[in-house]
N, C-alpha and C positions, 0 to 999 in steps of 0.2 A: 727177852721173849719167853725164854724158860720159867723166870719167876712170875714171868703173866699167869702161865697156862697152871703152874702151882697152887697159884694162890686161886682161884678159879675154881679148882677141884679142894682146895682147902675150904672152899665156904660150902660145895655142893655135901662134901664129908658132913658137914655141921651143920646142913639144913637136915638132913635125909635123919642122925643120929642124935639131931639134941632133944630128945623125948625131952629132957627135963626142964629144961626152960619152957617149953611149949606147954607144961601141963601147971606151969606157976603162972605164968604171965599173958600166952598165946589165947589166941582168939578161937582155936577151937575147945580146948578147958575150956570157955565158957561157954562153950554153946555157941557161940557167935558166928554164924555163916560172914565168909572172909567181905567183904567190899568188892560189888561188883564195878568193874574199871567202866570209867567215864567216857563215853564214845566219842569220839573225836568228831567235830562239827562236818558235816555237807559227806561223812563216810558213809559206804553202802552198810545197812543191817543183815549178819553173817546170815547164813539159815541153819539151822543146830539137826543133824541127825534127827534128835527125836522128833520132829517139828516136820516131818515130810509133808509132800504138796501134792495133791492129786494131780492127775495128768492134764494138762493144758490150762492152768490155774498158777498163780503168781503173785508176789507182792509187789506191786508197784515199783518202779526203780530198782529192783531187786532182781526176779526172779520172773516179770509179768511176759508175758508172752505178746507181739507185738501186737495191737488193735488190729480189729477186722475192719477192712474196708467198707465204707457202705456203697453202696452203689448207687449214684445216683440217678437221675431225671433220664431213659433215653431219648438221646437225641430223637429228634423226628425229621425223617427223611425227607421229607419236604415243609420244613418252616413257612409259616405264614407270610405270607411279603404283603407289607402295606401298602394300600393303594390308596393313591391321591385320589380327591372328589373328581371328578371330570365335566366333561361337555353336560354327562346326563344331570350331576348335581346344580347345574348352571342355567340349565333348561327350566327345574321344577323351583329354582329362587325367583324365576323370569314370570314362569304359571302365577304363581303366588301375589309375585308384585300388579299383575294386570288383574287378579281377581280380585285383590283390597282393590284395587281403582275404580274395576264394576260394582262393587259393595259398598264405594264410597267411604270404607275404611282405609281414609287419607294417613292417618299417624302411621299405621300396621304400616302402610306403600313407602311411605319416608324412609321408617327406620329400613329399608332395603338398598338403599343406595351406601355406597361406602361413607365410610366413619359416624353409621346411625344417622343418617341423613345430611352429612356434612357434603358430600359431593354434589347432590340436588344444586346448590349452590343460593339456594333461596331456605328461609327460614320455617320449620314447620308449618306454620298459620299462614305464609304465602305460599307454600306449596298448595292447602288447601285449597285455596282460595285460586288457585288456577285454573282448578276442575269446575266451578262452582259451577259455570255456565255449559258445563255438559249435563244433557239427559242421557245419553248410551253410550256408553265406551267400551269398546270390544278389543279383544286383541287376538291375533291370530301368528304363534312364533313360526317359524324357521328351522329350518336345519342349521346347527351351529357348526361355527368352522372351527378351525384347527385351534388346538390351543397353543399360545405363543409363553415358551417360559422367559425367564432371564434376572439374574440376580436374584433371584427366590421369588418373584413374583410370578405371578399366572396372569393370562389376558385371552378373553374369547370374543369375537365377535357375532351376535344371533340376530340375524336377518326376522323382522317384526311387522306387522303388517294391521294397522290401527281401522277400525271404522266406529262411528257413531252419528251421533245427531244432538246439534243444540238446543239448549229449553224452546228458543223460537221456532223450531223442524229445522233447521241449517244443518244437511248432511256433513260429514266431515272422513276425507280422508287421509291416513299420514302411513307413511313408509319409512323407512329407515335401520341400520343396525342400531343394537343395542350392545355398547360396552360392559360387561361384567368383571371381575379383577379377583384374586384373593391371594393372601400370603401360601408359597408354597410348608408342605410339612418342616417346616426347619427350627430349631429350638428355641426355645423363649417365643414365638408365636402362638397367641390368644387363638381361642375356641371360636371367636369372632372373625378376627384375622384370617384364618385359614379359612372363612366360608366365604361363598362366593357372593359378592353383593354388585351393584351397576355404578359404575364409576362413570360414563358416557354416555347419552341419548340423538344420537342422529336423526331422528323421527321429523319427518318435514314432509307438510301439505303437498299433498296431488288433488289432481283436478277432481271434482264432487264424484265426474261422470263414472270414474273407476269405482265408486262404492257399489257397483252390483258386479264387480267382479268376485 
């Protein structure tokens, strides 16, 4: 241990004292600024005295001071809550579908019933073709009832109340609910899907005499 701590102070004696090898062979005889030591990889960079840092300013990984929060979005005390189409959107698909029929815009009235006329259950060109032999067709809706949900579906039924007259004057009158359906808001359900279209038609002749009711 002893000749550790000698030899120790033997080399610091002969750093500190050997001018003369330093001024034959050393790197400050030439001028040479010594080699700066090679930084050891993922190590913090020191910060040197002369190199001071204004106040609340840092170098990254170093010396930074921690990021300022940003504040986000505030919440809103009362969030929007989506609401389902209703009775009223189910009413004005109803309006729609009996004004193409008085207009005689048979395609427009088709594509109202579910799956773009698939539910009609007859083919475009015979859907027309059922009207042909009306001159007036009127419709007069109802108050719709309740809506029935289940499995994501929706289902209302709108109390309808039909009058006209055929090309020969043959008053006509029809009564009946009208089914309407649409998928509830739930995901991967189409823009289509979720509107309300007529899935059923109950509409069935009464007697002429009621058409001045």
């Amino acid at each position: 241990m002893r000749a550790s701590v000698g030899a120790a102070a033997a080399l610091l004696l002969s750093a500190c004292g050997g001018g003369d090898d330093m001024g034959d062979n050393g790197a400050v005889a030439n001028n040479v600024a010594p080699a700066e030591p090679t930084p050891v990889a993922g190590a913090p960079t020191p910060l040197t005295p002369s190199t001071p840092l204004p106040a609340g300013e840092g170098i990254p990984g170093v010396s930074a001071p921690l990021p300022a929060e940003t504040p986000g979005p505030a919440a809103s005390p009362n969030p929007p809550v989506a609401v389902e189409a209703g009775a009223d959107a189910a009413v004005t698909v109803l309006r729609d579908y009996f004004a193409a029929l008085s207009g005689r815009r048979y395609a427009e009235a088709y594509r109202l019933w579910n799956g773009r006329g698939e539910a009609a259950g007859m083919s475009a060109r015979a859907f027309a073709d059922s009207f042909a032999n009306y001159d007036e067709y009127r419709a007069t809706i109802g108050t719709p009832g309740r809506i029935d949900a289940g499995a994501g579906q929706r289902y209302i039924d709108i109390p309808v109340r039909v009058t006209g007259r055929l090309r020969d004057g043959t008053p006509v009158v029809l009564e009946g609910p009208v089914t309407l359906h649409r998928t509830g808001d739930i995901d991967g359900a189409t823009a289509e899907q979720r509107s309300w279209r007529i899935s059923a038609s109950a509409l069935k002749p009464r007697p002429t005499g009621d058409a001045a009711r």
